[in-house]
N, C-alpha and C positions, 0 to 999 in steps of 0.2 A: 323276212320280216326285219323292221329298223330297232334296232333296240335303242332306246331314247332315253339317255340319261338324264336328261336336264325337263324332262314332263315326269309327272308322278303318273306311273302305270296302276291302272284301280282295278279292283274285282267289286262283286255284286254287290257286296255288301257298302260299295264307297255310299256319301251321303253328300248329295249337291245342295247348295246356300239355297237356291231358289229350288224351291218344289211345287210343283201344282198337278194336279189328277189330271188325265188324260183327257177328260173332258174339259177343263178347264183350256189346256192346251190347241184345243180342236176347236176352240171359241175363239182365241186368241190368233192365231194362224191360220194361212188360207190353206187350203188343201193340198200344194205340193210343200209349201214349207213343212205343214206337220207329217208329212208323207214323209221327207228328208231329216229335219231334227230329229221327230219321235220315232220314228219305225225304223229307221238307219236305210232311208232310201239312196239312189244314185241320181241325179237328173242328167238327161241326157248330154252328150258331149258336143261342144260346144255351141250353146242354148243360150250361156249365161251373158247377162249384160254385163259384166266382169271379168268377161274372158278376157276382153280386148279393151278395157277401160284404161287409161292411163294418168288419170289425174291423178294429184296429191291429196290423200287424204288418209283418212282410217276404215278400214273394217269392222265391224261390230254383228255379233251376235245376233241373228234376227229373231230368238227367240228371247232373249232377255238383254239386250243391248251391251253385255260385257266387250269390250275395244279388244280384239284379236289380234289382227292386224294390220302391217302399214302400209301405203302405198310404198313407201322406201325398201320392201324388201320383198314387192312381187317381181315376177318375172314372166318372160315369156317361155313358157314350157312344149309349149305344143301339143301338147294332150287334148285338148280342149275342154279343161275346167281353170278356173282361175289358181296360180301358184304361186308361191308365198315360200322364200328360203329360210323363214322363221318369224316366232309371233313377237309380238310385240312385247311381252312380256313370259319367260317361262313357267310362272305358274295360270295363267289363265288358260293354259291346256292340260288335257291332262290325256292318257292313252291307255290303251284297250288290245290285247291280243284280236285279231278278229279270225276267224276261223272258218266265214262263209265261202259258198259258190267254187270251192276245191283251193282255194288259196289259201297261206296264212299270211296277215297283213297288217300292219299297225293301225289302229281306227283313232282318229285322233274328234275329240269332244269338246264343247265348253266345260271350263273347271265352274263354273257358276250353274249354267241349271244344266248339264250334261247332253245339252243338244250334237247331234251328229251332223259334223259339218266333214268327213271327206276321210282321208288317209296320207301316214306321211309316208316317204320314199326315200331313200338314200342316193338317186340320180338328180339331185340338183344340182346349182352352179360349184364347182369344186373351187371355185380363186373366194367360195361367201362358206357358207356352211357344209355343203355339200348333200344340202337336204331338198325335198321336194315337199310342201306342204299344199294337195291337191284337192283341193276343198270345191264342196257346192256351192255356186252362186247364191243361191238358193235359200241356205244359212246363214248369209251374209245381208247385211244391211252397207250403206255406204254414206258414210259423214267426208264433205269436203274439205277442207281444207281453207 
């Protein structure tokens, strides 16, 4: 697990800016987005129209449009989900022990309405942060530039 000092690590009790009831959410989102934000799903590996997108621009929140990330700091990871060696700003994350599926993993969140967009990793580029931010397409919205 990455231990990540520069994202505030939350427990149950944190309380996100944007709240809406699950049904709200389920109105608002199509069926894999609320599958992936709310329920802390996976979309499959490489699916995303983000995988291999390379323009300039920003990433945003597909659940409440908060700006994540930038085009300036993805990369090609090869995993195949879109990766990201850091957000855009340190506090519009925030992370989460995760303890599913026999792993333990850092789940990394919007700080705004606590949607589940992916997991961070410690094998990213070592000459930038040396972080891996492996996020769902999915979670993602994409503003051009």
């Amino acid at each position: 697990m990455v231990t990540l000092t520069e994202h505030k690590e939350i427990n149950d009790s944190y309380v996100f800016k944007v709240n809406k009831t699950e049904e709200d959410w389920n109105k608002e989102l199509n069926s894999d987005q609320f599958y992936i934000l709310r329920k802390k799903g996976t979309e499959r590996p490489f699916t995303s129209e983000f995988e291999t997108q390379w323009d300039g621009g920003s990433y945003q929140c597909a659940g409440c449009g908060e700006e994540l990330f930038s085009s300036d700091g993805k990369f090609d990871s090869g995993c195949g989900w879109p990766s990201f060696y850091e957000a855009i700003d340190k506090t519009k994350i925030v992370t989460k022990t995760d303890e599913t599926h026999g792993m333990v993993r850092t789940e990394i969140m919007c700080a705004s309405c606590g949607g589940h967009l992916g997991h961070v990793f410690d094998d990213g580029p070592k000459n930038k942060t040396g972080l891996r931010y492996c996020v769902n397409g999915l979670s993602l919205k994409f503003k051009k530039h």
